[in-house]
N, C-alpha and C positions, 0 to 999 in steps of 0.2 A: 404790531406786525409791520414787517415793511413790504415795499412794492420790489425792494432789489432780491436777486437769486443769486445766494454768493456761493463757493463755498469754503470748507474749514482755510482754508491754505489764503484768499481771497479775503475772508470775514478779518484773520489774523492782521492780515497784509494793513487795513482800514482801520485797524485798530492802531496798527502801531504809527501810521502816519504823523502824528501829531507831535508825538515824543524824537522824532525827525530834526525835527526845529530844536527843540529845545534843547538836544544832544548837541549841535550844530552852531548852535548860535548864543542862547541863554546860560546853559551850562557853563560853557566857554570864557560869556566875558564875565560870570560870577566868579567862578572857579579860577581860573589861571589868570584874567586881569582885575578880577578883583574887586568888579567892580560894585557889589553891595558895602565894602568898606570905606568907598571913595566920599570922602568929606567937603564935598563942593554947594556950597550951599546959597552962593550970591547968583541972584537973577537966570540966567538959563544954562549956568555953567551942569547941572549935571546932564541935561539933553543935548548938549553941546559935547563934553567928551561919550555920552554915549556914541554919536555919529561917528565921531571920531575912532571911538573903539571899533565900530561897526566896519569904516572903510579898512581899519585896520587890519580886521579878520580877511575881509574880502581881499586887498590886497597880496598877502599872504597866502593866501588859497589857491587863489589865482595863479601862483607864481609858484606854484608845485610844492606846499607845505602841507601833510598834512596833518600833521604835527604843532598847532601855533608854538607849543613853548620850545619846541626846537626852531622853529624860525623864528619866535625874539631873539632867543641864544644865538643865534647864529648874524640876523641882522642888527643886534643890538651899537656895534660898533663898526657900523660897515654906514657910514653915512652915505658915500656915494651909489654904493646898492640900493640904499631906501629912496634917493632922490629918482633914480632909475625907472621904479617905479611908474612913479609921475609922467612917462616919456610915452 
């Protein structure tokens, strides 16, 4: 028994919180970057392009995508847009 008083609409709501992130973020860099395939295996290189993958998402986000694979596709060869970024 819990102490909270939800209801159905509420209870749902709590439920799917979690799966939020993982839509958002996990999904993402598995699925579209890839990254359970990534063969990095010397010293802290895969924590290292994780973050890397991570700012990457965020940047992108940021900057009105909500789409990642359409903003790869789209900043994939636009190197002064990506450095822009950075600004």
């Amino acid at each position: 028994m819990s102490a909270l008083s939800l209801d159905a609409a509420g209870f749902a709501q709590r439920l799917r919180e979690p799966w939020h992130l993982e839509k958002r973020l996990h999904w993402v860099k598995d699925v579209v970057l890839k990254e359970d395939q990534a063969h990095l295996c010397d010293g802290h290189a895969l924590t290292n392009f994780a973050i890397v993958r991570t700012i990457a998402l965020n940047l992108l986000r940021q900057h009105g995508f909500d789409s990642i694979t359409q903003g790869l596709r789209r900043m994939a060869h636009n190197i002064p847009g990506l450095f822009s970024y950075f600004q």
